[in-house]
C-alpha positions as CSV (number, residue, x, y, z in Angstrom):
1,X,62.7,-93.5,112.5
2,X,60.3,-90.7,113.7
3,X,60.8,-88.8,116.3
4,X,58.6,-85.6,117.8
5,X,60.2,-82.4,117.1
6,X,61.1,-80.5,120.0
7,X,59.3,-79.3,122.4
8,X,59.5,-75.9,120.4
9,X,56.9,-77.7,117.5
10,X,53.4,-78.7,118.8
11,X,52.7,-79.7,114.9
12,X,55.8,-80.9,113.6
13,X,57.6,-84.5,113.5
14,X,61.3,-84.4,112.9
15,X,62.9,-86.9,110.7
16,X,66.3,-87.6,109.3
17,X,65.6,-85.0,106.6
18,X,64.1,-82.2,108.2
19,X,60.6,-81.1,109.5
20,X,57.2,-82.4,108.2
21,X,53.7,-81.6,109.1
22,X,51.0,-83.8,107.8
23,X,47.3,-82.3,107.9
24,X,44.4,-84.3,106.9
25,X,41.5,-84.4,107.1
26,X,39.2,-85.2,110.2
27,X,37.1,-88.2,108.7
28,X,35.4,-90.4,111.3
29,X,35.0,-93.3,108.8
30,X,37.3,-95.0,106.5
31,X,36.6,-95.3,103.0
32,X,36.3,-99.3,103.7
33,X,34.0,-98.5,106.2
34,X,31.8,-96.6,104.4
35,X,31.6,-99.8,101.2
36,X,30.9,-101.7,104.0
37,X,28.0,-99.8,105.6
38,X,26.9,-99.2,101.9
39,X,26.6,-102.7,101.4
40,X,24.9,-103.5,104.7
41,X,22.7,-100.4,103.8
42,X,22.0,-102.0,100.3
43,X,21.4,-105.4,101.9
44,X,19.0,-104.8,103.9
45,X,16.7,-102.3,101.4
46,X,16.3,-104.3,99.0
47,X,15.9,-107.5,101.1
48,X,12.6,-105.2,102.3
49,X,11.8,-104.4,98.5
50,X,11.9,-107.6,97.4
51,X,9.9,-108.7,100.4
52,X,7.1,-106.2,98.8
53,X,7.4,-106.7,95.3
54,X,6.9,-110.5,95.8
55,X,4.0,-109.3,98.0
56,X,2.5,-107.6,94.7
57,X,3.8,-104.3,95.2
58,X,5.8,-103.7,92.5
59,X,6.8,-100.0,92.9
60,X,8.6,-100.7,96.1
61,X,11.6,-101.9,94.1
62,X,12.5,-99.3,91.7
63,X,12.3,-96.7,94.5
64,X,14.7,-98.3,96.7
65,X,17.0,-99.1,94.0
66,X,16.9,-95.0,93.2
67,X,17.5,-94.3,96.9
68,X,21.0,-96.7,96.4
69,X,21.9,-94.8,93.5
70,X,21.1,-91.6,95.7
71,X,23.0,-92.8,98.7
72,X,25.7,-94.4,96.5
73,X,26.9,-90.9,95.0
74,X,26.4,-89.6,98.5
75,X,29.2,-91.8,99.2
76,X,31.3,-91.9,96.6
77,X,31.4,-87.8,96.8
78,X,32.4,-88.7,100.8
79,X,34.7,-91.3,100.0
80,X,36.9,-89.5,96.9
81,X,37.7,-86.5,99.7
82,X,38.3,-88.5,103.2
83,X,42.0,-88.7,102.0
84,X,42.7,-85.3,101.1
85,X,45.3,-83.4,103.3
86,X,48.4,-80.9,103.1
87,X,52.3,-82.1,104.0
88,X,54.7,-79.6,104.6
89,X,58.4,-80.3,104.6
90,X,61.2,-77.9,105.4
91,X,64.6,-79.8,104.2
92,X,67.4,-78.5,102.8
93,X,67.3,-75.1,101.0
94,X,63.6,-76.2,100.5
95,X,60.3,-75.3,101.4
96,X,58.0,-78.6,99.6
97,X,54.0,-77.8,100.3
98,X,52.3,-80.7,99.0
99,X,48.2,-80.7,98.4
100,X,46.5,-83.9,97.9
101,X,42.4,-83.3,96.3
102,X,40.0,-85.6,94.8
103,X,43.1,-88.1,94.4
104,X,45.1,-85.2,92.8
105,X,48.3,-83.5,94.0
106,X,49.5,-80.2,94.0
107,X,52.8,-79.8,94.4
108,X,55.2,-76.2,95.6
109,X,58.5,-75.9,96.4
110,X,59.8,-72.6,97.1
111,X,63.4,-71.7,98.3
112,X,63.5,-71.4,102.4
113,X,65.6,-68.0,102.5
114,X,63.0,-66.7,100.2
115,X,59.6,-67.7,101.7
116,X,57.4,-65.0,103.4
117,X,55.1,-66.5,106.1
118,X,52.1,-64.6,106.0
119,X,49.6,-65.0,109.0
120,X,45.9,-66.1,109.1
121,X,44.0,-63.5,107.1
122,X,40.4,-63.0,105.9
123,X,39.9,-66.3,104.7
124,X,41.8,-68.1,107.9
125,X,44.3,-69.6,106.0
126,X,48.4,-69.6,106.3
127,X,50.0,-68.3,103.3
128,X,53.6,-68.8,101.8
129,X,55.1,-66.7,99.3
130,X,58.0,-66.6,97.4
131,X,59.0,-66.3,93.7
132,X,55.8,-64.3,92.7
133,X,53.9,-67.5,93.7
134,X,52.2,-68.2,97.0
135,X,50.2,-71.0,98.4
136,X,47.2,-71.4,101.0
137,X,47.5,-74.3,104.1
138,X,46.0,-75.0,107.3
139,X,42.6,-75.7,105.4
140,X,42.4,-79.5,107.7
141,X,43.3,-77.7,110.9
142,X,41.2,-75.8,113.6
143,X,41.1,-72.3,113.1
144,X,43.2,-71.5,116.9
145,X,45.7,-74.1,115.6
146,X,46.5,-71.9,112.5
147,X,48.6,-69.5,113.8
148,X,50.9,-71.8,115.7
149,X,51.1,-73.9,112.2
150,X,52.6,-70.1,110.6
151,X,55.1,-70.0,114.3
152,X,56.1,-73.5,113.7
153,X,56.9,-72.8,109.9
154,X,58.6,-69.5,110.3
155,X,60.3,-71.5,113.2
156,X,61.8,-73.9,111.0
157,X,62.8,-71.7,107.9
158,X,65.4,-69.6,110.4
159,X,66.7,-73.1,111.7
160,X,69.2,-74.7,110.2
């Protein structure tokens, strides 16, 4: 069961195993909602091309099947980034940072005594160190939201 944090976390849920924060990104349409418009989309154009080519104008066709292919890769590029997202978990002696792009996870863990909590610099982003490595998140949320996200995490490492 999951349960808000309390009222000290804006960000966070609370579980049995510590504190999460799940950032994604802000995508309006589902990938199944986007196949779906494609294929509305794709009905529809070449229902008209075909109306035109049997009408004697044959160029109609192979135009609107290069605007699909145009407006398929549109999608696809859409569609391979509307899950991407950050998860942060504080459990344990652990830190876990967890970056999900294109279908491909990053993962970080980094030891919670250890980890520096750097604030929103130059390039807006939170950064974690510790161990000579470090690691960039906050990228899914707004910009004002970024510094209570390094609060909530510094939070959390002295806790517990």
């Amino acid at each position: 069961m999951v349960v808000q944090a309390s009222n000290s976390f804006r960000l966070a849920t609370a579980s049995a195993d510590g504190l999460h924060w799940i950032l994604r990104r802000n995508c309006s349409v589902s990938p199944a909602q986007l196949g779906l418009t494609f294929g509305l989309l794709s009905t529809l154009s070449l229902s008209v091309a075909l109306f035109f080519w049997f009408q004697g104008a044959v160029l109609v066709l192979p135009f609107a099947a290069l605007e699909l292919m145009a407006l398929a890769t549109a999608f696809l590029v859409y569609a391979r980034h509307a899950a991407d997202g950050e998860r942060i978990s504080v459990h344990g002696g652990r830190l876990v940072v967890e970056l999900e792009t294109a279908g491909r996870t990053e993962r970080c863990e980094f030891a919670r005594d250890w980890v520096r909590v750097e604030p929103c610099t130059g390039h807006g982003l939170v950064e974690l160190h510790a161990g000579g490595r470090s690691v960039r998140v906050g990228r899914y949320l707004r910009s004002d939201l970024r510094p209570v996200l390094a609060r909530e995490i510094r939070q959390a490492l002295r806790m517990g």
